[in-house]
Structures are given as structure tokens and as C-alpha cells.
N, C-alpha and C positions, 0 to 999 in steps of 0.2 A: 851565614846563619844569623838569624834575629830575636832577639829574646825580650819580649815585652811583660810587665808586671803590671800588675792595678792594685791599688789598694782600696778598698771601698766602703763607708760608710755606714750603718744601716740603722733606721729606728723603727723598732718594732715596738709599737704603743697599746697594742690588746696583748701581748704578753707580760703575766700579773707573775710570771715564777721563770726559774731558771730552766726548769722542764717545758716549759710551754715554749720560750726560746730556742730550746734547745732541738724542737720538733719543728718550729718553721725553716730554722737555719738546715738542719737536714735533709729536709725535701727541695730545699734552696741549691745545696751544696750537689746534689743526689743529680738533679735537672740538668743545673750546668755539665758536669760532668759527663753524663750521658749526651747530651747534645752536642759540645762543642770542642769536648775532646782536650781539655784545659785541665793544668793542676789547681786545687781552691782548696781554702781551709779558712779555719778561723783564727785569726793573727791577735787577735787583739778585744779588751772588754770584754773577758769572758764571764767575771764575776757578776755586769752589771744587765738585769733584768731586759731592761726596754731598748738597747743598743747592742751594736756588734761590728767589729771590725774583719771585714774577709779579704785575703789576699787571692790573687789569681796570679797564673805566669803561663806563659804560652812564650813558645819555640818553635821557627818556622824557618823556612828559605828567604823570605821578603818580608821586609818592616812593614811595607801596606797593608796585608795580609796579619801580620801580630795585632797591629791597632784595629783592623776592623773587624777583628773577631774581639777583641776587650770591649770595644765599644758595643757588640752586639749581646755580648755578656751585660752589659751594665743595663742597654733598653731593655734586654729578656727580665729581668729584676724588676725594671720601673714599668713593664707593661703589663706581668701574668701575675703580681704577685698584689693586690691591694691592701694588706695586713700589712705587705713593707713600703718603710719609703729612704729614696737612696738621699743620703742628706749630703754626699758630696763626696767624691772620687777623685783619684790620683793615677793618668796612666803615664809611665816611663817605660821608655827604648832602652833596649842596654844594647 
């Protein structure tokens, strides 16, 4: 068994309120999880308007398989989303 985590980054710079945040991170959170079958939430900076810390974890038979599905988590973020941008990620094997 292989249990991979990411922590990831985000600056969301057209959101002026915590509400408006709080609707991009949703359909953010909403995406992944319907696509790639990963746990996510939001870990971190939840106070602060323009930023957002989300964690993911993914649980698999094979480490290749954990990181290439996080890593496909992170381009799905930096490819569909242009409101976001990932300002820098953390992925670890447990």
C-alpha cells in the first residue's frame, strides 16, 4: 500500500472577499474530487482573502501510481483554472 500527500499552494489574486474565495476553492475542491477520486480540503490560510493552502492524499497499491495521480492533481489546477495560480507544492510518499 502507498499513501501519497501534497500540500499545495494557491494565489487567488481576483478574489476581493472571503466569499469569493471561498467559491473558487469549491468548484476547485468539487473537480478534483469527482475526477481523480482523491481526498482534498482546505489545510491552511483560511482567514486570508488572496491565498489558500489545500492538502490532497491519495492511497493506492503502487507509489508510481500515488505521485502520478498528485502530480496530475496539481497540472489539472495550473491548466483549467486561470483565476488560480499554484505558487508552489509539496508531494510526499509515506
Amino acid at each position: 500500500m502507498a499513501i501519497g500527500t501534497c500540500i499545495i499552494e494557491l494565489s487567488i489574486p481576483a478574489a476581493h472577499s472571503l466569499k469569493e474565495k471561498r467559491r473558487v476553492l469549491k468548484s476547485i475542491i468539487a473537480r478534483i474530487q469527482n475526477e481523480f477520486n482523491v481526498s482534498i480540503a482546505e489545510v491552511g490560510s483560511n482567514d486570508v482573502w488572496q491565498s489558500a493552502t489545500l492538502g490532497v492524499a491519495c492511497v493506492s497499491n503502487g507509489a508510481n501510481h500515488v505521485h502520478s495521480t498528485l502530480a496530475k492533481v496539481i497540472n489539472m489546477i495550473e491548466k483549467s483554472r486561470f483565476d488560480v495560480e499554484v505558487v508552489d507544492y509539496k508531494i510526499e510518499m509515506l
